[in-house]
N, C-alpha and C positions, 0 to 999 in steps of 0.2 A: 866690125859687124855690129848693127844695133839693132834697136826694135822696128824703126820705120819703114819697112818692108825688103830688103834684102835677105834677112836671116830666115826671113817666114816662107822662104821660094828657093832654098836649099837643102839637101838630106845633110845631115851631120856632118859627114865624111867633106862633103863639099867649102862645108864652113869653116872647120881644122885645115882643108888645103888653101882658104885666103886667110888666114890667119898666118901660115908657114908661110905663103908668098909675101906677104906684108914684112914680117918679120927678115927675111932676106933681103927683099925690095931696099927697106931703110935702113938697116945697120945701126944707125948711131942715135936712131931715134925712138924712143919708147914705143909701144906697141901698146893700145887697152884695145882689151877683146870683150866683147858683149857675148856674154856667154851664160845670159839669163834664161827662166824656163818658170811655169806654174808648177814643176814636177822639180823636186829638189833632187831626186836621183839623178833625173836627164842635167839641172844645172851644174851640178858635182862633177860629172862625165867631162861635161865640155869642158868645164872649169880647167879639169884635169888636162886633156887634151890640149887644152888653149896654152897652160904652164907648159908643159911638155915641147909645143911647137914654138916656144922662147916666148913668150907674151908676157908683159911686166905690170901689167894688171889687168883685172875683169873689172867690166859694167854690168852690174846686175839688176834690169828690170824686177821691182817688188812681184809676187807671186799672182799673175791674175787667173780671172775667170773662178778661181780659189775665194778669192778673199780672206786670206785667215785672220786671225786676233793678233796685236800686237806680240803676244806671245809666242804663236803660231810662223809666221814674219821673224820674227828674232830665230825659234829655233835654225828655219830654213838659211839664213846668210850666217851663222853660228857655223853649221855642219859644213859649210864651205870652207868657213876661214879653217876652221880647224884641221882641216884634210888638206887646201891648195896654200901652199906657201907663196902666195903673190897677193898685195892688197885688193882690197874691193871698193868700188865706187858703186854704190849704191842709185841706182833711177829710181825716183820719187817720180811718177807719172799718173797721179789718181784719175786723171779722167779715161787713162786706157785702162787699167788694173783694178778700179772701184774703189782703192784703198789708199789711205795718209799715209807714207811710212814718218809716224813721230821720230824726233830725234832722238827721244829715252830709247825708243827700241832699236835703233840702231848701234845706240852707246851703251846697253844694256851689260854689260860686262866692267868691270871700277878697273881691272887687270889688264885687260886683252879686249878692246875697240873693233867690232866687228868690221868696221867700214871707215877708210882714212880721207875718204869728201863724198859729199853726194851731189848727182846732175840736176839738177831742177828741171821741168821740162820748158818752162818761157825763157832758161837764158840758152841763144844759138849765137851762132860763131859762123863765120867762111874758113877763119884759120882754122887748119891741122891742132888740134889738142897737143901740149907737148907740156911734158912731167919735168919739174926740174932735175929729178934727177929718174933713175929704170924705177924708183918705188915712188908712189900717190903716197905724199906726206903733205897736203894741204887742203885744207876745204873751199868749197866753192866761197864765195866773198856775197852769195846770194843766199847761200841755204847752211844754217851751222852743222856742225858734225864733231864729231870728237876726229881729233889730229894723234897722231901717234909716232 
């Protein structure tokens, strides 16, 4: 599920059931769930749900229509990582969102790396995404990121 318009034409319940179908579908292949939101409650939830329904990492679209301060932005993918025990790929998308996610605020943590790659939105693919291993340990090779 990501931000280009499937996720925006489903009630929640909907999104959690192609995420479980996915996740049965492939078996042996990682699973990232886009499970972003402007509303860091509603991203938590699905976060949550997405973990739940086997999913070995979220995309998280930065907080739009919001726009908050880098600080703002940090707290928000913070209260995830620390609640969903699955890494985060962070969506840099400013011309949908309004907002740069900088890389300090993504790595804003010396300890605990909020986000283990981020998506740029100019680099696309045909190929399936695929993690070398169930956990996002690498950055995109376009956008830096703290590795963890």
């Amino acid at each position: 599920m990501g931000s280009t318009g499937e996720s925006a034409t489903l009630s929640h319940a909907e999104h959690v059931e192609v995420i479980e179908a996915v996740v049965d579908a492939v078996e042996d292949v990682p699973v990232i769930a886009g499970t972003g939101s402007n509303n860091t409650a509603e991203a938590l939830d699905l976060s949550q749900q997405a973990a739940d329904a086997g999913a070995d990492a979220l995309l998280l679209i930065s907080p739009y229509y919001n726009k908050p301060e880098p600080q703002g932005m940090y707290n928000h993918y913070a209260e995830i990582a620390d609640t969903v025990d699955l890494p985060q790929i962070i969506y840099n998308v400013p011309s949908r969102t309004g907002r740069n996610i900088a890389v300090d605020t993504a790595s804003n943590s010396p300890t605990t790396p909020i986000s283990r790659a981020t998506k740029p939105p100019q680099v696309t693919s045909t190929a399936s995404p695929r993690l070398s291993s169930a956990r996002a340990t690498q950055s995109s090779p376009c956008s830096p990121a703290t590795t963890g």
